[in-house]
N, C-alpha and C positions, 0 to 999 in steps of 0.2 A: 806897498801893494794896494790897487785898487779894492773898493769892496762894493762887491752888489748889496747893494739896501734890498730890494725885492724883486718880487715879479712886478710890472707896474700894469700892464694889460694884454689879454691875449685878443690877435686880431682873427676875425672868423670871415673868412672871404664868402659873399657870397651873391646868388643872384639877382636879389631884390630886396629891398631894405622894407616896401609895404610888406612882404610876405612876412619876412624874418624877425620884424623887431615885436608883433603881437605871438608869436611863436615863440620867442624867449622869453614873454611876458606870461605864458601860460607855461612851458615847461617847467622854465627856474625863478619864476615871480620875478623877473629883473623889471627893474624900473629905468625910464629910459633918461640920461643925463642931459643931449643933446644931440641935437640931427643937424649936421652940416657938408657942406660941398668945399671943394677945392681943386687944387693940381696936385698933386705926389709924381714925383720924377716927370714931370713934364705932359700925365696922360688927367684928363679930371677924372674927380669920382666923386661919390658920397659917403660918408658915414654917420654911422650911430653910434656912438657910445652908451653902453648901459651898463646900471650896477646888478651884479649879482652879491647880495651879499656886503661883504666887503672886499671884493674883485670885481674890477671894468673889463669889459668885453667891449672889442671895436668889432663894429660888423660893418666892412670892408664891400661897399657894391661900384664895381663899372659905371661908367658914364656912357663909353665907348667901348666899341667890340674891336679895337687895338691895344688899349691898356691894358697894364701888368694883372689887375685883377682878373680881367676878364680872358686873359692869356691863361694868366694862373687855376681858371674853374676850366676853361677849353679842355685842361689838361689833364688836371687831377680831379676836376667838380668842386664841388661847397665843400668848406671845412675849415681845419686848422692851415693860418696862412701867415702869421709870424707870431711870437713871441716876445713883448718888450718886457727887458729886466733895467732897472733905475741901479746905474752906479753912484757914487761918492765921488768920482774923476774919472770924467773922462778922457784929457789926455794921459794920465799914467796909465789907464788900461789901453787905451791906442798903443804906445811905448811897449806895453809887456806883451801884447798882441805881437806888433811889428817884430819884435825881439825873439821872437818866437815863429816868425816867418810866416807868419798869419796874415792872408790879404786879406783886404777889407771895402769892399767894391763902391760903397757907398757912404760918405759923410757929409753930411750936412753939420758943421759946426756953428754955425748962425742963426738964430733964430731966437724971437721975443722972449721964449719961456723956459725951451730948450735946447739941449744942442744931442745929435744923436749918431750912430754908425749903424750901418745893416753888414751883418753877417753870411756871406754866403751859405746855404744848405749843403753845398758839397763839400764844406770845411766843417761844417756842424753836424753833423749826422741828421741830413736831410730836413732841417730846422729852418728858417729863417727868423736869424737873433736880432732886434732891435735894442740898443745897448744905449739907454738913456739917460740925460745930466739932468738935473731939471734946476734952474738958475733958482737963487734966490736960496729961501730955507732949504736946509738939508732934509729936515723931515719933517713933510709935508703930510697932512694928516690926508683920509680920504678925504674929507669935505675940500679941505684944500687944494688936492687934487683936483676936486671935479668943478670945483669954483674956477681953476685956472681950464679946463676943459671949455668951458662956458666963456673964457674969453680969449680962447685962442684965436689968433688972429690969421694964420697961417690955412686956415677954415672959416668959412663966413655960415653963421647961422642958414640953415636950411629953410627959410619961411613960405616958402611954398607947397613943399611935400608936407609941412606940419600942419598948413591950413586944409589939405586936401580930405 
């Protein structure tokens, strides 16, 4: 049976990464890991990741006013907008998933660091589960974590919003 190692980050959708990342800075003293841009399922966007603690927060903003994010605030507004948990195996929990008649809308199994599956919210109790492998060591400490955060590649550093 697979096993969830933890929670590995929750992601916080929201409208604007200037507004939100000195807002978490002042709520919850988070400190920020990195600011980067990319594509996710084919729409761009940007994020931030930052530490609380010893919990990562992605703060999840729009590029475009067609992407999932920006679908996803239309809808519900800012807030909670997935949940990633770091498994041990990932195909065996795809297997026990599937076995269990579990769809699973979305898999990316390729990628430099990790490989991960997104959970429908209408299979999850209105959740959206990001269920992640993370290659290499199994347990990866946070620094480790966020060292690999800082060279994800699948995100390219944000250097312009950081210079602003």
């Amino acid at each position: 049976m697979a096993r969830i190692r933890r929670v590995d980050h929750i992601g916080i959708a929201v409208r604007n990464l200037d507004h939100s990342i000195p807002l978490f800075e002042k709520l919850f003293g988070a400190k920020l890991i990195v600011r980067k841009r990319g594509t996710m399922q084919g729409y761009p966007m940007a994020v931030a990741y930052m530490q609380v603690g010893e919990s990562i927060f992605a703060l999840d903003e729009a590029v475009t006013p067609d992407g999932f994010i920006a679908q996803f605030i239309e809808k519900r507004g800012e807030g909670l907008h997935h949940i990633g948990l770091e498994v041990d195996d990932l195909d065996e929990y795809i297997r026990e998933l599937e076995a269990q008649n579990v769809r699973i809308p979305v898999k990316s199994l390729e990628g430099e660091f990790r490989r991960e599956i997104l959970l429908s919210p209408r299979e999850a109790s209105g959740v959206v589960w990001q269920i992640i492998e993370w290659k290499g060591s199994p347990d990866l400490t946070l620094a480790e974590r966020i060292d690999r955060l800082h060279r994800y590649k699948e995100f390219e550093e944000d250097r312009l919003a950081q210079e602003d």
